[in-house]
N, C-alpha and C positions, 0 to 999 in steps of 0.2 A: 519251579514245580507247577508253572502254570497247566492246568487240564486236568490235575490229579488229585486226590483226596488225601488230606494230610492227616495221618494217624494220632490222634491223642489221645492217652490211656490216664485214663484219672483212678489213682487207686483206692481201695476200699477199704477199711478193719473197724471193728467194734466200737463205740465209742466217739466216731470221726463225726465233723464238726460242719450239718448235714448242708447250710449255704454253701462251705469250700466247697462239695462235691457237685452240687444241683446249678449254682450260679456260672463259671464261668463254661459248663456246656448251653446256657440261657444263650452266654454273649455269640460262643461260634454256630449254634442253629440258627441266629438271625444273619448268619452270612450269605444263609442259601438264598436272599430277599434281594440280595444287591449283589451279587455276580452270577454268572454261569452256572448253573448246575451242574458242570460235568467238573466242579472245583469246589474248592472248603474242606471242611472238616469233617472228618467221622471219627466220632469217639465211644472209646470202647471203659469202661469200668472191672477194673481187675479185685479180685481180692483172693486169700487164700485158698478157697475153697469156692464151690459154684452154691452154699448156703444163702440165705437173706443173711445181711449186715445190720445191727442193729446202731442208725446214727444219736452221738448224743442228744437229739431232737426225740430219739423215740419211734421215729420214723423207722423202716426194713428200708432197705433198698437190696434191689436184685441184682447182681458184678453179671454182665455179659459173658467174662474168662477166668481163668485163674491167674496168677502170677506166673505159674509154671508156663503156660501158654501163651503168655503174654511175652516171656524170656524171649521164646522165636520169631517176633515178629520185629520190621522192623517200624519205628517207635520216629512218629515227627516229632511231638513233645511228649513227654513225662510229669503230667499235672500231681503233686503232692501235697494235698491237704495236709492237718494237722487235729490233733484234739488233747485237752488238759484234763485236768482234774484238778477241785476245789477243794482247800480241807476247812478243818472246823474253823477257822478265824478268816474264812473267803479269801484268804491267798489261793493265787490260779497259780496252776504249773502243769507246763508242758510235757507230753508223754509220749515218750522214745521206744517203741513195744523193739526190744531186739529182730526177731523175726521179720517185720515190718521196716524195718531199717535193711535190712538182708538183701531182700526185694528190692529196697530202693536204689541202692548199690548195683544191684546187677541189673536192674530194668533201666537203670542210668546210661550202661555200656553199651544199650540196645537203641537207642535216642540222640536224635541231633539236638535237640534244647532239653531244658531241665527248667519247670517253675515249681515254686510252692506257693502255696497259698494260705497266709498267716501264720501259726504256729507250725506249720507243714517245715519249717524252715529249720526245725529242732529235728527233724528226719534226713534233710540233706545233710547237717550239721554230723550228728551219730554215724551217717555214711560216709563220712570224710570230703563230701561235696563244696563246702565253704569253705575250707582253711586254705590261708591267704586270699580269702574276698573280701569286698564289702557286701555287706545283707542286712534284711531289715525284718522284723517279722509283726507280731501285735505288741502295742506298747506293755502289756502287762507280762510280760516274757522276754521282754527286750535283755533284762538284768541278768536273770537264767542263763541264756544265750551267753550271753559275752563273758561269765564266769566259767559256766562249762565247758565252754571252748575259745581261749584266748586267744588264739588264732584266725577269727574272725572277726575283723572289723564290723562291729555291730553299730550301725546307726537305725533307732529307734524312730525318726522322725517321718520320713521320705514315706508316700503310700506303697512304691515297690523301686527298688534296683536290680537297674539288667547289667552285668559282669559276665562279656561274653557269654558262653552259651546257657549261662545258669542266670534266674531270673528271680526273685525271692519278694514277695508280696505282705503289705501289711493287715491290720486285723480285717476281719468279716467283708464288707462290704468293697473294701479293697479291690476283690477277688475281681472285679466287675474292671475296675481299670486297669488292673493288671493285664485282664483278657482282651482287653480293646488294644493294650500296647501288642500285644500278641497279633492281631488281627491287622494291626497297624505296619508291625513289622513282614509281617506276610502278604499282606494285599495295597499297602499304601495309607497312609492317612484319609483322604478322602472316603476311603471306603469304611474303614475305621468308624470315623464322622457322621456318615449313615447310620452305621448299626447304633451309636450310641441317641440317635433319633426314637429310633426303633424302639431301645431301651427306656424312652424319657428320661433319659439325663443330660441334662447341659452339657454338652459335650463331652470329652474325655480327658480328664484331671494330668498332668503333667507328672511325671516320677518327682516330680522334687516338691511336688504340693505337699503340705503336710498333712498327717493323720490324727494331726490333735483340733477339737476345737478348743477355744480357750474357756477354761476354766470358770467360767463366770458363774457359774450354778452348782457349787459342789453336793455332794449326797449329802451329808452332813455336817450342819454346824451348830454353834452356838448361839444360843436368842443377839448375844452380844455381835457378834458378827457378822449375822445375817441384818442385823442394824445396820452395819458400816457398808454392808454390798450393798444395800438400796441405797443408802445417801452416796453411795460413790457413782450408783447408776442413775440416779436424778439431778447429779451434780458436774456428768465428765467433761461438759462442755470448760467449766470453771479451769482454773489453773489449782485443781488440787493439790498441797503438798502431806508430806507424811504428818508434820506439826498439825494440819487442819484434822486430817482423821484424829489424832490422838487426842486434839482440844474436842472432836465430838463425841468420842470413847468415853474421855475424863478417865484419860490412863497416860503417862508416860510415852514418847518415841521410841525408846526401849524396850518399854511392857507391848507397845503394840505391834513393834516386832517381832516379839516372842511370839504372841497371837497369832499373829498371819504366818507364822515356821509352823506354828505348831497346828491349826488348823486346815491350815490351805498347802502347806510344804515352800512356802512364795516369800519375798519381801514384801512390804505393802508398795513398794515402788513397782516391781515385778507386777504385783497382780493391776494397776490401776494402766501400765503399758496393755496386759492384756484386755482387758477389759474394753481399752480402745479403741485396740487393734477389732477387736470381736465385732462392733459398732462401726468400724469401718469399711470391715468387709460387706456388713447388710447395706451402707451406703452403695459402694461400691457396684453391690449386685442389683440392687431395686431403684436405683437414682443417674440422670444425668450429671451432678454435680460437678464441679471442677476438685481436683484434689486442695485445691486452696481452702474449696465451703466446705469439705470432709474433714480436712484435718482441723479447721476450726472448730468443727460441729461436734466432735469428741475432743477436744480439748488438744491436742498435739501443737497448736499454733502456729507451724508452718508446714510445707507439703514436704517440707526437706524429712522433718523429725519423722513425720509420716511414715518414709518412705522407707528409711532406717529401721522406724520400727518393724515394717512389714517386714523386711529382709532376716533381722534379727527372729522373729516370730517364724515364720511362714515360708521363707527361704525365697522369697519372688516381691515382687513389687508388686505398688497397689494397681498400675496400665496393666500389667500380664495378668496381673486376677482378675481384673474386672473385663477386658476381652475374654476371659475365658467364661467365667462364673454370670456375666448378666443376664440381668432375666429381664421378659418380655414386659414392660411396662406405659404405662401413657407420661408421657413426656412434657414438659409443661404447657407446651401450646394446644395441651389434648388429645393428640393424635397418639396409637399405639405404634410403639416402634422395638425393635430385637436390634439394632445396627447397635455396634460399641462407638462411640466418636470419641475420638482422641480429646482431652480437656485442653481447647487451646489457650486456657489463659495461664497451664502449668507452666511457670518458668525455668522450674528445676528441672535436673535431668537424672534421668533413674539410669 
């Protein structure tokens, strides 16, 4: 399709979830910087009616068409946000408005690809667009999802999976890599790679990077175990075991099990891997180090456990995260450097 402009219609309804809709038309107006003008994207905003949309931000936004006139065109992608509703105990849950499902369905049959964008995924879902896929949406609907329709392989982790023509994105900020795989698969990586310049972001996150960061700061906890997170973060380099936390508790291995289920949702084994993993990654991104002085430095003891853990955790090893993830820093000899160099004194092999 080189020469031409690719149609993407990003839908619109009440209530919609106003980053989905605003972000990834960010990522393909910055295409028009680094190729030909007489190519990219032109995206158009549908909704029911040609009224303002009121997004859950609060924000109006204006729909260029309607859906009805959107039916007749034809359609390069089909961008489908999402949006929830909170109730009184801040449980989120995603919301499938029938009519908006309708549309989705039939502006599907008008399009060569098909994304959503975070809970947008609960819209293809209702349309019958994921049964028999894998998809992925925001972790806090992830559960939703694979109840309500058990015919989709729901994996919560990944930031988006592409399943042939249908593509399905995970929470808020997602939306942004999502749209660089988009632009990736349309124009080439390199080109990709620009825009996400463009964007200041570190390049552009891998479908298999995860969407969680780890846990190491929960919203709330108890004076007692906000105790145990700082002595386990001033301590990870140590060979902590669960016996040492519970001798600093002055509770039980058993009672402080219960604690960390009941608190955190974790074992205390579980949370002191992630916790490492979290401290590895900032080595990773802001240090030359060798993975030998990393996995030392947070306590892992070899680069092998290291590396186990990252795959376990994060589904990638710590060489791919850290080519991808490092950031621009002075290097010990002083100098500023952005180059990844491989750690040659890694002996293992990822």
């Amino acid at each position: 399709m080189s020469g031409m402009e690719r149609c993407i219609v990003v839908l619109l309804f009440d209530g919609v979830d106003l980053l989905d809709v605003t972000g990834p038309p960010e990522v393909f107006s910055l295409l028009r910087r680094e190729v030909d003008d007489a190519t990219g994207y032109r995206v158009v905003l549908a909704a029911e009616t040609m009224d303002p949309v009121t997004t859950a931000a609060g924000v109006r936004v204006l729909p260029d068409t309607t859906f009805q006139e959107a039916s007749g065109r034809s359609i390069d992608t089909l961008l489908v946000p999402g949006s929830v509703e909170v109730d009184d105990q801040r449980r989120v849950h995603a919301v499938a408005d029938p009519t908006v499902v309708h549309w989705v369905k039939t502006l599907a049959g008008r399009s060569r690809r098909i994304a959503s964008v975070c809970v947008g995924a609960h819209l293809l879902a209702a349309a019958g667009l994921l049964d028999g896929r894998r998809a992925t949406t925001h972790w806090s609907t992830a559960q939703q999802l694979a109840a309500e329709h058990p015919s989709i392989e729901v994996d919560a982790d990944p930031i988006f999976i592409h399943d042939h023509e249908v593509w399905t994105g995970a929470g808020i900020t997602a939306c942004l890599d999502l749209s660089l795989a988009l632009v990736a698969e349309d124009f080439g990586e390199a080109v990709a790679l620009r825009v996400a310049r463009q964007l200041v972001m570190y390049l552009k996150r891998p479908s298999g990077q995860s969407q969680f960061s780890v846990p190491i700061e929960p919203v709330s906890t108890t004076r007692r175990m906000d105790d145990l997170r700082h002595y386990i973060t001033r301590n990870l380099a140590e060979q902590l075991t669960v016996a040492d936390l519970a001798a600093h508790a002055h509770v039980s291995e058993r009672q402080l099990t219960r604690i960390f289920k009941t608190e955190l949702g974790m074992t205390p084994a579980a949370y002191l891997e992630s916790a490492r993993v979290e401290v590895a990654r900032n080595q990773l991104e802001s240090t030359d180090d060798t993975l030998e002085r990393v996995a030392s430095a947070c306590g892992f003891n070899t680069a092998a456990t290291l590396i186990r853990a990252f795959r376990r955790k994060l589904h990638t090893t710590p060489t791919e995260y850290r080519n991808r993830f490092r950031r621009s820093s002075p290097s010990r000899s002083g100098r500023s450097t952005s180059a990844v160099v491989e750690p040659s004194a890694v002996s293992v092999v990822e």
